[in-house]
Structure formats: C-alpha cells, structure tokens
LOPA-312901 format. One line per field, with one value per residue (C-alpha): residue number from 1; residue in one letter; y, x, z. Coordinates in pm, 1 decimal, m for minus. Example, Ala and Ser with C-alpha at 12.3 -4.5 7.8 and 13.67 -1.06 7.14 Angstrom:
! residues 2
num = [1 2]
residu = [A S]
north = [m450.0 m106.0]
east = [1230.0 1367.0]
up = [780.0 714.0]
This chain:
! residues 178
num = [1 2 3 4 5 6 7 8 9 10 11 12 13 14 15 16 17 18 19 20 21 22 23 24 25 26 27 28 29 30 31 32 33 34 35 36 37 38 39 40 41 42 43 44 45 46 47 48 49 50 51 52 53 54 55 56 57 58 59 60 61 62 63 64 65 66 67 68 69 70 71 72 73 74 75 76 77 78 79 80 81 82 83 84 85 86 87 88 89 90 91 92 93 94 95 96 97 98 99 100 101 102 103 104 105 106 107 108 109 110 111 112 113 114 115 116 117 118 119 120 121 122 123 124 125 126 127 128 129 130 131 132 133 134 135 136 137 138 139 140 141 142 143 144 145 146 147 148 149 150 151 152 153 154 155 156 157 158 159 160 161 162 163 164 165 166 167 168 169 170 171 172 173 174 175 176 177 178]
residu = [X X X X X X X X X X X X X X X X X X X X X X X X X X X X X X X X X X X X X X X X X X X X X X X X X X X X X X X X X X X X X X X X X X X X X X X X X X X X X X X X X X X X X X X X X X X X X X X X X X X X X X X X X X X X X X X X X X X X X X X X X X X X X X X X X X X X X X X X X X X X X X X X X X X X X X X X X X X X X X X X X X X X X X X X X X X X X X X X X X]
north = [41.8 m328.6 m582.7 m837.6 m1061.8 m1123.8 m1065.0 m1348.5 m1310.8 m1466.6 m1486.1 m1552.9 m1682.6 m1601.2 m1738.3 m1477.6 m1579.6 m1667.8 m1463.8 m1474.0 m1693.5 m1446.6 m1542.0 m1185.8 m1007.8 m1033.6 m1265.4 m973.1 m792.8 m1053.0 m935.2 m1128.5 m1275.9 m1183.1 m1516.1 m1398.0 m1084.4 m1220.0 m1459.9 m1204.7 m1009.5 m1360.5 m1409.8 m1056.8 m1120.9 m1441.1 m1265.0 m1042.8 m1305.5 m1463.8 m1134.6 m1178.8 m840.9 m745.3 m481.1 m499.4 m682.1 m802.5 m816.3 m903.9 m595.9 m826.9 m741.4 m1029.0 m983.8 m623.2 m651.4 m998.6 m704.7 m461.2 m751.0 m862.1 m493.8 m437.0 m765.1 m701.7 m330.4 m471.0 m413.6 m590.4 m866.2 m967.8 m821.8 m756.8 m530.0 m236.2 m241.1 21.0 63.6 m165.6 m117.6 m255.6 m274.9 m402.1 m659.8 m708.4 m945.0 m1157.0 m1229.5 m1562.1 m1557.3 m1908.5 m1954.7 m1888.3 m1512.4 m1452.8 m1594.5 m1283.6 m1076.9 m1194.7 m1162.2 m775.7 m707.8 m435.1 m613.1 m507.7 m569.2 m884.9 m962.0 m1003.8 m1082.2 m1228.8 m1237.3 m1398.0 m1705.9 m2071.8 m2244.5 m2037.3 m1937.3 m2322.1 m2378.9 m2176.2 m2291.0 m2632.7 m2493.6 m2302.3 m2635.9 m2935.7 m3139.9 m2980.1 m2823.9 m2945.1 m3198.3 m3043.7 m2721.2 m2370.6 m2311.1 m1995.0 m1790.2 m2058.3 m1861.1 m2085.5 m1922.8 m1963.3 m1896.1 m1797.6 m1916.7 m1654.6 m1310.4 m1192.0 m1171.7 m1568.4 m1719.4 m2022.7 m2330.1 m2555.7 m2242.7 m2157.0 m2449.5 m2369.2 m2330.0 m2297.8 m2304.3 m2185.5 m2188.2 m1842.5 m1896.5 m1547.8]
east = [1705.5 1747.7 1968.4 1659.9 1769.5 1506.2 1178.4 1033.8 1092.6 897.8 1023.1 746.2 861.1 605.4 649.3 487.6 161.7 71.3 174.6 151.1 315.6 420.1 744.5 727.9 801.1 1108.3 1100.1 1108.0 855.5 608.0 281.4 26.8 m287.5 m581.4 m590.8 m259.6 m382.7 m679.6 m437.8 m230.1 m464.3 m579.3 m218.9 m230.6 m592.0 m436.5 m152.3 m376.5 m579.5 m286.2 m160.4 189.0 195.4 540.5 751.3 972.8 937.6 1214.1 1079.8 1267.1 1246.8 1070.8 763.5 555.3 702.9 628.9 230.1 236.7 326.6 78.3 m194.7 m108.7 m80.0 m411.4 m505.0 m390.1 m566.9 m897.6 m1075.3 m1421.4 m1414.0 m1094.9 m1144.3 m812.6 m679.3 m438.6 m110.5 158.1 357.5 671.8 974.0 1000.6 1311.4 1314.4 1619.5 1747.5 1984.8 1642.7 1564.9 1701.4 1836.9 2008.3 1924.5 2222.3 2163.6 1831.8 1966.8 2232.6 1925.1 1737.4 2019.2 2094.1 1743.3 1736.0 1792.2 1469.1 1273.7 1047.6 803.3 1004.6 835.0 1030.8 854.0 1057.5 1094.6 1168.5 1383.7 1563.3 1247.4 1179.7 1536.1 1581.6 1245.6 1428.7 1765.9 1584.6 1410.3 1502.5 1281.6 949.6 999.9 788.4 1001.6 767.3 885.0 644.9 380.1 250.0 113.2 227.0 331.4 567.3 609.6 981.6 1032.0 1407.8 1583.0 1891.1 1897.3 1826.9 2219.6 2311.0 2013.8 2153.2 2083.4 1825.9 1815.6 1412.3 1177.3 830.7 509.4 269.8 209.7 m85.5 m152.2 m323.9 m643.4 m872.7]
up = [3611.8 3667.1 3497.7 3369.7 3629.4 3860.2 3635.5 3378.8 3035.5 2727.1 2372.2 2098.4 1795.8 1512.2 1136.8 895.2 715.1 443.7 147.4 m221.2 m439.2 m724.8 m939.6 m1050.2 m741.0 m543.7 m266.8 9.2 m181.9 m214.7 17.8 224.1 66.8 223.5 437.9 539.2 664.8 836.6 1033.3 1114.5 1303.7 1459.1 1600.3 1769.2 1897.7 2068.6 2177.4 2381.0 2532.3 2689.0 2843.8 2589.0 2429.0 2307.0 2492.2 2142.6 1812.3 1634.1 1235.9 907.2 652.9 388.9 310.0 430.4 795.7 792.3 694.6 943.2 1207.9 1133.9 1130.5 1472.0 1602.6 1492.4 1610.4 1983.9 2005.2 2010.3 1669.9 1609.1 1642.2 1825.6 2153.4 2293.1 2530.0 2359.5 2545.2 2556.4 2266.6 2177.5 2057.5 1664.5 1547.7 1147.1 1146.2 743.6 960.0 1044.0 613.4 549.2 909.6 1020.6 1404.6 1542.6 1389.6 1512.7 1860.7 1802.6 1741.1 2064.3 2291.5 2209.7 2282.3 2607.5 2899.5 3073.7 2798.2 2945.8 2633.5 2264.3 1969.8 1707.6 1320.7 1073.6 773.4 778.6 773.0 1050.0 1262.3 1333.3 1389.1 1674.1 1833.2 1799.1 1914.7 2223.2 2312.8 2133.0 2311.7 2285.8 1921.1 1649.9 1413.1 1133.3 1256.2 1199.7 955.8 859.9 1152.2 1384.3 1779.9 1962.5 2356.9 2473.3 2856.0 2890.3 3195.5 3179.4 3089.3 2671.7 2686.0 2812.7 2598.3 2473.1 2282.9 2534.8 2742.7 2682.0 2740.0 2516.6 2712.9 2441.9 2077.6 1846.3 1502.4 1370.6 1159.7 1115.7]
C-alpha cells in the first residue's frame, strides 16, 4: 500500500440541487424537486465523461445531499440517455459534520479521507461548499460562489492529509442542467 504521495489526486466539490422550498419540512428533510433530480443525474453523466468518478464520496446526511448522490450515481452508470461508463464502487461515507459545515470543517473532512483514495467527491450546502472552493483556490473561485448542481474540480498538490488553504488550484467547473 502506498502513502498517496506520488499519484494525482482530484477533489470535486459538488453543491446539491435544487430542492424544494417547503417551510413545513425541516431543513434536512426537505427533498429535491424534480429539476433537482434531473440535474443530479446530469452532474454524474458529466462526471463520467471526464473520467472523474469518485473512489469515495463525502455527503451531508440531509436529505437533499443524499438524493443529489443517488442522482449522480445513477447518472455516472450509464442509464439512457447519459451514456457513461459504470466505475467501481466508492466509498460513501454520510458526514452529519458536512450539514451547515464552515470550510475549515469540510477541509477536516477531506483531509481524513484514505490516503490512497485519488478521486473524492464532496456533496454538501452553501455557504460552506463555496467557501472552501474559495479557500482551496482563492484565485480561481467564483466571487458568486456555487449554485445548485454547480462541480468545481480541485487538483491537490499535497497529500488528502496536508491539504491546505491555496493548496488545490481548480481545473474545471460545470454547472449541472438535465
């Protein structure tokens, strides 16, 4: 088993989609709409095309993270009409920590991922999702930070354990429309 020192590794911050505006439900109970879900399954069918399928996912318990995670996992296995090539299976580990997460938490959540681990998907909320995008690469980040379904690509420069602020420069972005 290596260390994670001499391989690439790509962190792909994901802000849920869309979900439903419903005073009555708690806010980690309130589901997807049905754009939600269709962009969902866009974001994995992206996700496939550029080869960046997750070796673990890092997801907030709420509710609208959870269903944004089964969208894109049916996204990337290739169901009519997305196309994409099914991968091995990650690792998902549900984070409670990640729910109204500040960025320096989900950075504590990214750097305990497994060392050899080279692909990490991270699903979570704003304000703290677009944060850490910022934090990783202040440069590059969008001012206007994530919208729903938005994929930010983070390349790491250290291992998951030294990732710090300015220490993953962004190589792509995409906004998830099904």
């Amino acid at each position: 088993m290596t260390d994670g020192t001499n391989q690439q590794r790509t962190l792909v911050l994901l802000r849920h989609a869309k979900a439903e505006q419903s005073p009555a439900d708690p806010d980690e109970e309130r589901p997807l709409t049905a754009r939600g879900h269709a962009d969902a399954a866009a974001a994995g069918a992206w996700l496939a095309r550029h080869a960046l399928l997750p070796d673990v996912v890092l997801c907030s318990t709420a509710r609208r993270t959870r269903q944004t995670w089964h969208g894109v996992a049916l996204g990337a296995t290739g169901s009519p009409p997305e196309g994409g090539p099914t991968g091995p299976v990650p690792a998902v580990r549900y984070e409670p920590a990640a729910y109204e997460a500040h960025p320096d938490g989900l950075l504590d959540l990214v750097r305990r991922v497994d060392p050899d681990a080279r692909y990490v998907l991270l699903i979570a909320h704003n304000p703290g999702i677009s944060l850490l995008s910022a934090l990783l690469d202040p440069e590059r980040a969008d001012p206007d930070g994530l919208r729903t379904t938005d994929l930010v690509v983070h390349r790491p420069t250290t291992r998951w354990a030294d990732l710090a602020p300015g220490g993953a420069p962004i190589t792509a972005r995409h906004t998830a429309r099904g």
